[in-house]
N, C-alpha and C positions, 0 to 999 in steps of 0.2 A: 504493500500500500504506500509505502514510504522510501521506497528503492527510486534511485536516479531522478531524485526531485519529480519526482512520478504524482505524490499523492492527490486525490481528489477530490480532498477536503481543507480548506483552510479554516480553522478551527477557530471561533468567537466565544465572546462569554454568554458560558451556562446559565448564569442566574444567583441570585442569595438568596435562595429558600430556605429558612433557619430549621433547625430541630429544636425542640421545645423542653425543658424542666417538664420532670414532673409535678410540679407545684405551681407550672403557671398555664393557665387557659387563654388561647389568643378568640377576644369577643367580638375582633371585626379588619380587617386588612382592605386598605387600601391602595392598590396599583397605577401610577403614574408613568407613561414610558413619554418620551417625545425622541422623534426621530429626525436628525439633518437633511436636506434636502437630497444630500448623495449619498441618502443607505448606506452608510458605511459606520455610525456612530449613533449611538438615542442614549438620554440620559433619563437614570430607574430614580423613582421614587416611592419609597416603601413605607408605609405606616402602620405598625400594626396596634390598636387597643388591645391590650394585655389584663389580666388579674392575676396579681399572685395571692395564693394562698396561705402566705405565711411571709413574714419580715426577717430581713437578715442578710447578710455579707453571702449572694448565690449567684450562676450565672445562667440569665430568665433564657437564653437564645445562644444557640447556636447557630454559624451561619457557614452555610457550603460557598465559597463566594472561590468560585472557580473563573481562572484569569479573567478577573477584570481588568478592563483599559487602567482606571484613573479614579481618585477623590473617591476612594471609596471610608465613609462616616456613619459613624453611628453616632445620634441625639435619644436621653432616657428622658423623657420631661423638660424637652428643650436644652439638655444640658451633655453636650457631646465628651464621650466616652471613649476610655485607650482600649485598643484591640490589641488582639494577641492570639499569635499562630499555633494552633495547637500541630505540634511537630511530630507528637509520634501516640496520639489518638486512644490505641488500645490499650498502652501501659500505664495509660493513665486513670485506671480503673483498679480498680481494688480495694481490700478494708482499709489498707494502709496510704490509700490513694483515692482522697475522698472529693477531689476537686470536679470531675463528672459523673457521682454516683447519680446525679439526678436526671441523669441520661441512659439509666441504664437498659432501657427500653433496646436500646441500639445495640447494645452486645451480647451476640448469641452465638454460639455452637459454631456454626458456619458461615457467618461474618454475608450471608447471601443477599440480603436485607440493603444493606447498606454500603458494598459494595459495586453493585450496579444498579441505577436508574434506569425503572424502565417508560419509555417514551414513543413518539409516533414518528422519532426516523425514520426515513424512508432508505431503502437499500439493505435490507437487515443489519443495521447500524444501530448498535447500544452505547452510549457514555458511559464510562466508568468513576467512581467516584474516588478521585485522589486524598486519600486521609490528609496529606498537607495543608489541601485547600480549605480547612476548615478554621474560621475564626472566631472569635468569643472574650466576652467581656464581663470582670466580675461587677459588683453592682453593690452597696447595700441598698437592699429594695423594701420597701415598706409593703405589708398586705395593701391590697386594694389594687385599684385601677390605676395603671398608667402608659403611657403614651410611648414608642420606641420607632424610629425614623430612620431608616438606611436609605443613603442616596450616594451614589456611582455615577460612571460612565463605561458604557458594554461598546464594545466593538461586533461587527455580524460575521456571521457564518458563511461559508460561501460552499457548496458544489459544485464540482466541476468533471462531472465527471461523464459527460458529453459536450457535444458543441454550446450549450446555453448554463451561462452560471445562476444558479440557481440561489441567492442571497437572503437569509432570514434573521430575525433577533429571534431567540429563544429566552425562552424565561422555565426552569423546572417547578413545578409546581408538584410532583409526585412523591416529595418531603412531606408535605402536609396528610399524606398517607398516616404518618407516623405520630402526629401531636396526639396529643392525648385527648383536645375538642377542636373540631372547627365552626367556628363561628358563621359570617357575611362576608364573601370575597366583593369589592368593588373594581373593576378596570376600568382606566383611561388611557385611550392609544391617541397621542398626535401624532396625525400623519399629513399636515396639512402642508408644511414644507418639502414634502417629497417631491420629487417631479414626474414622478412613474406611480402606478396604477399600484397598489398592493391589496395584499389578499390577508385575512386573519384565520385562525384553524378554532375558535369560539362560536363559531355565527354569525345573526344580523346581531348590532349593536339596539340597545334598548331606546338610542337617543344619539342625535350626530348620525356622521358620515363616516365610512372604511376609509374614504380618502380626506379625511377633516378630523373631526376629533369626535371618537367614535367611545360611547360610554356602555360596559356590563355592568351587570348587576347580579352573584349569582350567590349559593344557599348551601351548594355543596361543588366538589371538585369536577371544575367544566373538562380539562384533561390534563394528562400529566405531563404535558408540555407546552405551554403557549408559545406557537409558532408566527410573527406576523413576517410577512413573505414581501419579496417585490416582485411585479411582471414586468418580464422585458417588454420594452417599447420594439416594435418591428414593423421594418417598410413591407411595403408588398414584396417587393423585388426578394428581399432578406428572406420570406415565406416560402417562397417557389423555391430560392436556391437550398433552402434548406428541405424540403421537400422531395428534391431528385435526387439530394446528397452528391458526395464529388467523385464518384465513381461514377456516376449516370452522368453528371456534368460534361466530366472528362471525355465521355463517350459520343456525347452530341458534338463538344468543339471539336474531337477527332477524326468525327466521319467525312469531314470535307475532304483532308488527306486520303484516308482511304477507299472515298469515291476515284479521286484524283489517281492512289495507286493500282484501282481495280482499271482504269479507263488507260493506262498507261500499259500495264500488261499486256491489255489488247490490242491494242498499235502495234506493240512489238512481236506479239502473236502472228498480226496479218503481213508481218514484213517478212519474218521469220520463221513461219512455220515449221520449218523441220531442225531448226536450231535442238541440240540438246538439253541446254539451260538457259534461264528468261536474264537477263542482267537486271532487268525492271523488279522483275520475281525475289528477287536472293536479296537487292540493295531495300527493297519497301521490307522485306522480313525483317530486316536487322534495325532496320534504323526508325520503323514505326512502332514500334514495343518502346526501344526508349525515350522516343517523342512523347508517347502515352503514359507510359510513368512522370517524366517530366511537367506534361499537360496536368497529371491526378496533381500533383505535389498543388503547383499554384490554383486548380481551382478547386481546395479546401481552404487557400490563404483567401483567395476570392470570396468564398462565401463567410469566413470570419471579418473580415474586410467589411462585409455589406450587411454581415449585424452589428460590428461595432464594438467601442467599449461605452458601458463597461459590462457590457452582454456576452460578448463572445470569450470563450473559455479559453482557445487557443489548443486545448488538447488534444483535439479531431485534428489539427495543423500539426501538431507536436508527432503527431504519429504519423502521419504523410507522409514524412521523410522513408518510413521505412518501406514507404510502395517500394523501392531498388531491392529488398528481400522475394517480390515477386517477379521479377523482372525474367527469371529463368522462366516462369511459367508462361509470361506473355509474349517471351519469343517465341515459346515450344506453340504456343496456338495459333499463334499468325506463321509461323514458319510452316505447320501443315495447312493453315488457310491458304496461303500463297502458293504452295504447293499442288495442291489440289485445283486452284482454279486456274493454277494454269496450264494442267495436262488435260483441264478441260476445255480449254480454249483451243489450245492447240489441236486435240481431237475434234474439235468443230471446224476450225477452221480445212483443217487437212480434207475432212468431206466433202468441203464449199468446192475443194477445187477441183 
């Protein structure tokens, strides 16, 4: 997947979906995303109303906060708090090691739970959860209700693993499997600076627009990914070429040539008739296979050309190059095309006369 700067995923941030104390119930989450006009950046705003059930020096949230871009904070009651990386997760568990027994929901037997997220990647593609990426903050927290505010900057995701890259923000939401209540989830997607069309994996919004500022409202978990997508913009032209793809491209821009070499053989047929070998015959076999590989190469840069960036993936082109891997095969078929048509020329001809 990751051999010869191959891979076909450029990897964005997952999300800060927290795991929860067992002593604290989250009563209501509110979701803030706003995205740059070039897809490429949106910045999270996270609120969740909490209650704890007990006072005391604890830490209410844990947070998966897998590479994030930038400014990533946490505010407990307006009043922002030092984070800190928990390094090595599991050891940090025990009688003698009381710092996340209140997490202890998380450690079981076969670590299965929490070591992969499952989600609505497309490709049979699962996220893994890196124990690094987990961060957390102690507190002394009062019983009762209070207020806790994570805000970042997420960079997006991209696919590319055909001609069209496929660009999304993800946010995990399949942590919230694990609290111990969930509450009201609210979302707000700006998408009003975008410049391209996008799609969300929630539904119609309750209120606003997919392409404006589009508001849920939901009761229980919509899915365990929120995926919001961009659609490429494309000419017609871009449509069609992608459509025939550059093997069938290559083939239309090529048939002039081998109109030209089939009409050429027969000249030399009707001068030559009883010649042994065609010269037209033998030079169109060699030198029209590599015209053809050469013709595929540019017109897969053609049709990435005529989608663009920041649409076209370039890996359909990246792999072009190796049409000269077929190259034995495309002489071997035009070498017995040429072959054939012209001992049937010649045998037609020979009868004419």
């Amino acid at each position: 997947m990751h051999a010869n700067m191959a891979s076909p995923v450029n990897e964005g941030t997952f999300g800060t979906r927290p795991f929860i104390s067992q002593y604290v119930n989250i009563l209501h989450e509110n979701l803030h995303i706003t995205i740059d006009e070039n897809f490429e950046y949106a910045d999270f705003v996270v609120e969740y109303q909490i209650q704890a059930e007990k006072s005391g020096t604890q830490i209410p949230l844990l947070f998966y906060a897998s590479s994030y871009y930038e400014n990533f904070t946490v505010t407990i009651d307006g009043k922002e708090v030092t984070l800190a990386r928990q390094e090595d997760f599991w050891n940090a568990y025990g009688a003698e090691k009381e710092k996340l027994t209140n997490f202890h929901y998380l450690y079981n037997a076969d670590r299965k739970e929490v070591t992969e997220i499952e989600n609505q990647f497309q490709y049979g593609r699962s996220e893994r959860i890196n124990l690094n990426d987990f961060l957390y903050f102690e507190t002394d927290i009062s019983e009762g209700n209070h207020t806790i505010k994570v805000t970042y900057k997420a960079t997006n995701w991209r696919y590319k693993h055909n001609r069209l890259n496929e660009d999304s923000f993800l946010y995990a939401l399949a942590p919230a499997k694990y609290w111990k209540s969930f509450g009201t989830l609210n979302i707000t997607i700006d998408t009003s600076k975008v410049k391209d069309k996008v799609s969300i994996n929630v539904g119609t919004p309750k209120t606003g627009e997919i392409n404006g500022i589009a508001t849920y409202e939901f009761s229980k978990l919509p899915v365990e990914v929120l995926q919001i997508s961009r659609v490429p913009k494309l000419s017609g032209f871009a449509k069609f070429l992608m459509k025939i793809e550059s093997f069938w491209f290559a083939i239309i821009l090529i048939s002039l040539l081998v109109l030209f070499h089939i009409w050429h053989m027969f000249q030399f047929r009707k001068k030559h008739p009883r010649r042994k070998f065609s010269t037209p015959a033998i030079t169109g076999a060699i030198i029209l296979p590599f015209i053809f590989t050469i013709v595929l190469i540019f017109a897969s840069l053609w049709i990435d050309a005529a989608i663009g960036e920041p649409y076209a993936s370039g890996r359909e082109s990246y792999g072009a190059f190796f049409s000269f891997l077929y190259f034995p095969k495309y002489l071997l078929y035009y070498v017995v095309f040429s072959i054939v048509l012209d001992f049937t020329f010649k045998k037609i001809i020979k009868r004419s006369l």
